[in-house]
N, C-alpha and C positions, 0 to 999 in steps of 0.2 A: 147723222147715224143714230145718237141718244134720242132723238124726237121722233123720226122711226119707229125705234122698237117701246118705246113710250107709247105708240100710237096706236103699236099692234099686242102689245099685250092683254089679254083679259081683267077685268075688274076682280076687286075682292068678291063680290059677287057672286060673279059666274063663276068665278072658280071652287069655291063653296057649293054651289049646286050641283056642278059637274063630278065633283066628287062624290055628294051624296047619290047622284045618280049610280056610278061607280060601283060605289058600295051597298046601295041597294039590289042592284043587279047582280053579283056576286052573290049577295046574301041568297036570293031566290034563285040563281044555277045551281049554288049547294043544296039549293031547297031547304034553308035554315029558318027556322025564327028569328024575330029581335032579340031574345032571349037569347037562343042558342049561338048567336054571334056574341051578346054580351058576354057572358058565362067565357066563348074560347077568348075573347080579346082581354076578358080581367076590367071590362067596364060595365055601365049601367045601362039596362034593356033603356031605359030612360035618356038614355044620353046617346044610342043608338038610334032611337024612333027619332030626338032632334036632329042629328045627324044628318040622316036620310029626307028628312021633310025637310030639311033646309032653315032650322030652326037656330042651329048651333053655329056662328058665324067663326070662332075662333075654333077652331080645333088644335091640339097641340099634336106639336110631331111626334111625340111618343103616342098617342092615342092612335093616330095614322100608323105608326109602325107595327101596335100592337093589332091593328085589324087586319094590316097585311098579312103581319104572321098565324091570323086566326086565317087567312085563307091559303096559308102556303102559296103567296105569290111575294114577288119584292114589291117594295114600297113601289118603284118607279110604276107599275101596273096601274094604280093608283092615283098618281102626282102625273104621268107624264100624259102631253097634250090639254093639260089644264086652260 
């Protein structure tokens, strides 16, 4: 069963980009800038543009938290099906 789901989960990776996909898509249904995501999340347009381009491998869960709540969605929108 452990080898299994060992087998089937995503890489650090993909999970990292898929997020940034996420959240880049978001960003442009609100039709926001990287700036203006920065600004409602309380982070750096800089640390947004890594983000999104797949440049920022570690993100922390409160950076995740704090971009969900800049899109008024739950984090799970986000994290789930990673």
């Amino acid at each position: 069963m452990l080898e299994y789901f060992l087998m089937t989960q995503a890489s650090p990776i993909d999970i990292t980009a898929n997020l940034a996909r996420k959240i880049k898509a978001l960003r442009k249904l609100h039709k926001w800038t990287a700036e203006e995501l920065a600004r409602k999340a309380n982070i750096t347009p800089v640390y947004v543009s890594q983000i999104e381009n797949n440049k920022r491998k570690n993100i922390s869960l409160i950076v995740v938290y704090r971009i969900a709540q800049a899109f008024s969605v739950p984090v799970s929108v986000l994290i789930d099906e990673l």
